[in-house]
N, C-alpha and C positions, 0 to 999 in steps of 0.2 A: 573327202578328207583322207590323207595319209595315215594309214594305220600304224598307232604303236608297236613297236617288235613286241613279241611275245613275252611275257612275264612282267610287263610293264602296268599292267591292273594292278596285277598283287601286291605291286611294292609301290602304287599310288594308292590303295587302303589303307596300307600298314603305317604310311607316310601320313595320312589324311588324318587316323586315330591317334599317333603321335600327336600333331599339332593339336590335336580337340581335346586331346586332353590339358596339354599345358598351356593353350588359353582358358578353358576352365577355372584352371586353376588360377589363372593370375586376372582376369577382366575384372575390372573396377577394384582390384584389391590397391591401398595405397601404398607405395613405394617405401620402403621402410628408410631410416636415416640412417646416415651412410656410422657414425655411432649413438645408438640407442640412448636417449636420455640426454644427449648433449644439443646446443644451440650451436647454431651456424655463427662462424666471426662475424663480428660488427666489421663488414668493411671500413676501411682509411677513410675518416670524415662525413660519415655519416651520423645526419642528426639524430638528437634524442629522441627515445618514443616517447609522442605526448597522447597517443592514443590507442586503444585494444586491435590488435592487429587483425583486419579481414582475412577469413577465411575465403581460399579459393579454389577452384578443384579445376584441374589439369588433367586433359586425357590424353596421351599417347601411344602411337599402333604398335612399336616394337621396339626392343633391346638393341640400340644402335645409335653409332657415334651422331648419326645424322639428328640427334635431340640434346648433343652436349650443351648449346648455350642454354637451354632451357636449364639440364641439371646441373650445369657452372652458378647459375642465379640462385637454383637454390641453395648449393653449398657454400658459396662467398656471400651469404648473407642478403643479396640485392632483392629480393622478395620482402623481405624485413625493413630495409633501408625504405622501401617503398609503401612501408604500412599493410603488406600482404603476408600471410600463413597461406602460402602454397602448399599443397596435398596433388602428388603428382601420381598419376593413376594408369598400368599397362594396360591396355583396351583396345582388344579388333576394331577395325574401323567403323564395320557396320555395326556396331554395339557404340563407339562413341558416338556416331552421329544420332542416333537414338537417344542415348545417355543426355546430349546435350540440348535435344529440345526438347528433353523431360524433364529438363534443370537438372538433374542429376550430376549434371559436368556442367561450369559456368566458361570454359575455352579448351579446345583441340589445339591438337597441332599435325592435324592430317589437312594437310594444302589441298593436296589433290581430290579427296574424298570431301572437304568442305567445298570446292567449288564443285562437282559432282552434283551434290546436295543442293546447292542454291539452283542450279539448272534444274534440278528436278521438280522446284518451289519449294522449297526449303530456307526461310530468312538468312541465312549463315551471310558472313561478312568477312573475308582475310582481312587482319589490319596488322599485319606485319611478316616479315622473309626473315629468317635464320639462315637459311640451305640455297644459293640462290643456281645452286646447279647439282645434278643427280652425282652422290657419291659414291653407286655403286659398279661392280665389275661383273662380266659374265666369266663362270670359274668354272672349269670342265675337268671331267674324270682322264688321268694320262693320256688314253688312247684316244682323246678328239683333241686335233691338233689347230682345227679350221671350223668358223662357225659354220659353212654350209654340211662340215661330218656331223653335226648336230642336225639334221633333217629327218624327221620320223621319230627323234627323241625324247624323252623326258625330261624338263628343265624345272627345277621350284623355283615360284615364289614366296612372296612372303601372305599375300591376301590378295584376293581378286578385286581389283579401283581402285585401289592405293598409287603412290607413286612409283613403289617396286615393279609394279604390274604393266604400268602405262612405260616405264623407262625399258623394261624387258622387252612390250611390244615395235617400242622406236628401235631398239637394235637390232629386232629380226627382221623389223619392215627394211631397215638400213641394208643390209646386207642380201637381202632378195627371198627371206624366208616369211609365211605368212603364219603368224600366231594363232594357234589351232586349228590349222589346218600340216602344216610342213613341221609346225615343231609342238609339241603339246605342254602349254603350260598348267602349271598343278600348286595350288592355295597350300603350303606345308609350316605356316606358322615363320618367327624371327629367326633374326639370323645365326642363331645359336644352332635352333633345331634343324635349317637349312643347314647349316655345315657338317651335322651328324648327319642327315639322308645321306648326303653327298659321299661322306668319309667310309655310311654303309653301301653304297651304290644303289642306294633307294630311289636314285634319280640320275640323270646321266649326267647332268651339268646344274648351275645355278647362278643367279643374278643377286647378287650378295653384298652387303656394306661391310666396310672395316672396321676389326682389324682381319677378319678370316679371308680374305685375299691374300694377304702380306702370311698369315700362317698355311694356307692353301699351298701357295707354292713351296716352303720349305719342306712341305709333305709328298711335293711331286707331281702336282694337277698343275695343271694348267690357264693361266690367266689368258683369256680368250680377248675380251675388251674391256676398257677403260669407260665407262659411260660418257663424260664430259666430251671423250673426245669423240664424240656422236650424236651426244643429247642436249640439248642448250632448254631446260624448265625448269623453272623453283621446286625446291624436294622437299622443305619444310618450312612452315610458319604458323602465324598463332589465328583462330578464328574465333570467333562469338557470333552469338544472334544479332539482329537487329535491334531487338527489344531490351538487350542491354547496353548498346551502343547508344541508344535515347534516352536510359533510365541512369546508367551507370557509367556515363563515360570518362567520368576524371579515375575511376578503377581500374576499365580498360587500359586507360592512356599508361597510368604506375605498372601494371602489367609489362608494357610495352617497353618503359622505362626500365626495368629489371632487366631484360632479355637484349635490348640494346646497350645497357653497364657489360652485361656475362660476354658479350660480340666483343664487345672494347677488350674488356679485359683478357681474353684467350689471346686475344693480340699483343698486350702488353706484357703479360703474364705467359709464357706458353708453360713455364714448368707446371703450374697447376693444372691445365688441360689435359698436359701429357700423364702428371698422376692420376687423374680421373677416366683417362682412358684405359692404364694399367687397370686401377680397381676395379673400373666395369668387368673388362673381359679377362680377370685374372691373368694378365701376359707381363711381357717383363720390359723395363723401363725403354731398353732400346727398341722395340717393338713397338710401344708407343708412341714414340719419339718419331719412328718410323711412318708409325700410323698419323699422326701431325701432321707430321712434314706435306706427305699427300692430301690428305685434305685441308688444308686453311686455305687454298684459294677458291674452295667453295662455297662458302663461309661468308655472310653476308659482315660487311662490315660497320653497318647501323641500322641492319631492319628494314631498310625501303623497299617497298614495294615498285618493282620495274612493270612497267605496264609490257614490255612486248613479253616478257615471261610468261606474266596470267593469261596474258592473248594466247601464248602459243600452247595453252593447256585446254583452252576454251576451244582454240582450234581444231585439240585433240581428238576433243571431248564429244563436237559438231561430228566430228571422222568416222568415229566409232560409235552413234548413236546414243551418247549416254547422258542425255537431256530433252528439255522441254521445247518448250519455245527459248528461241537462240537469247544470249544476254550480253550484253556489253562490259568492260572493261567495270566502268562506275556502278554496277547492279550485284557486283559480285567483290570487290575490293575496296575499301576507306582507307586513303593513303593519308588522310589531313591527321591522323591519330600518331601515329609516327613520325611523322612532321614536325609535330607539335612536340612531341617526347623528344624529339632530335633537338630542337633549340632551347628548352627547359634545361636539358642537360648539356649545353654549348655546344653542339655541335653544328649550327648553323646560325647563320647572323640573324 
């Protein structure tokens, strides 16, 4: 293995206790509304409530545009419209994946770390794509100009199995560096607190979602890659057990229905997107705007599940040892739930 240059421990501790603390502090807390005490608008033509709305709990791994249709659903109402009280919950992966077959979380939206889990035997089931390609970039400190000057270096991600981690490992493998051995990746929490390591030099470079690329470079670092234009895998989507896929599937399916409306609508709607990205990461409208622009062709545009995508995460996944007995396409994904939400809601004949 290539050794770290020297001082590179110390400011992966310091790094490592940052993150632990502020998932601490936010795992399983629910996501507070965007204003306290007020209800989400009744989307345009949506029916009356004739019944008490099911509560549902939503876990996601980090602070990042790559979960906007998730949070577009619930601010435009479409959870409601659907007969659901979503309670959307920040939570490491390896804590949701627990969470969720303790019932404690009734759906994830870790793609990667849910198929992970099914290989490992673990029920989990993707039944829908938000993200149907990686939105993140690798962003290096001024003085690396080229990925291979990152060799021997420090790089954060965001959590070790996630798709941050498997998308960072395609880019080093792409470029001829081999993931902890030639360049050392290091678990340093969302992408907020990735962009402070970075801005401290607590790390040498980073693999980072937007909008902190787009402010990276106004600061002087360096955009190294683009991931899409390297990585072709689904980055988010929504999963569940099996045992509620049997017990509770017309909830799943409303689930699925929300999050395919939030897809529709960033499309038809982008100014609301673009406000919602402002107010995440407190940036200013052009910025957002900015931030849009670049991702909407990521951006699934009704939830389907593409079979070579899960394959090529399965394939990943076989690569790198991080399963059981090998699984099929149908053992790890239910695409008739989406489907079915897609022609409910006209999108298909």
């Amino acid at each position: 293995m290539v050794s770290v240059e020297e001082g590179a421990v110390g400011r992966w501790q310091g790094v490592v206790g940052l993150a632990l603390l502020l998932t601490a502090c936010t795992a399983l807390a629910p996501e507070a509304a965007r204003t306290p005490g007020a209800a989400p608008a009744e989307p345009a033509g949506s029916p009356p409530a004739t019944r008490p709305l099911e509560t549902i709990r939503i876990g996601y791994p980090s602070r990042s545009v790559t979960f906007l249709a998730m949070l577009l659903a619930r601010d435009q109402g479409y959870f409601e419209q659907q007969g659901l009280a979503a309670e959307l919950s920040q939570v490491r992966t390896n804590v949701g994946i627990t969470a969720l077959l303790n019932g404690e979380l009734d759906y994830t939206e870790s793609l990667g770390s849910n198929i992970r889990a099914a290989l490992q035997g673990a029920p989990i089931k993707t039944v829908s794509v938000s993200m149907r390609a990686p939105t993140f970039m690798l962003v290096a400190r001024p003085e690396y100009s080229a990925v291979a000057q990152l060799r021997g270096r420090v790089v954060g991600i965001t959590s070790f199995g996630g798709s941050n981690d498997q998308t960072a490992r395609l880019i080093f493998k792409h470029y001829g560096l081999a993931p902890q051995t030639d360049v050392q990746l290091i678990p340093i929490g969302d992408a907020p607190v990735q962009y402070e390591a970075l801005r401290l030099s607590q790390v040498d470079a980073v693999v980072i979602s937007q909008p902190f690329p787009l402010l990276a470079r106004k600061e002087g670092f360096n955009l190294l890659v683009n991931a899409p234009e390297v990585v072709s895998m689904p980055l988010a989507g929504l999963g569940t057990l099996q045992a509620k896929l049997d017990a509770q599937r017309d909830q799943v399916k409303r689930v699925v229905k929300a999050e395919v409306q939030a897809l529709r609508h960033l499309r038809a709607q982008p100014e609301d997107a673009i406000k919602l990205i402002a107010e995440l990461f407190d940036t200013d409208a052009a910025t957002a705007q900015e931030v849009y622009a670049f991702l909407l062709p990521s951006f699934s545009e009704d939830g389907s599940i593409e079979r070579a995508g899960i394959e090529m995460v399965l394939a990943l996944e076989r690569e790198e040892g991080g399963g059981g007995a090998p699984l099929a396409f149908e053992q790890v994904a239910e695409p008739a739930i989406v489907a079915e939400a897609q022609r409910e809601l006209g999108l298909r004949p």
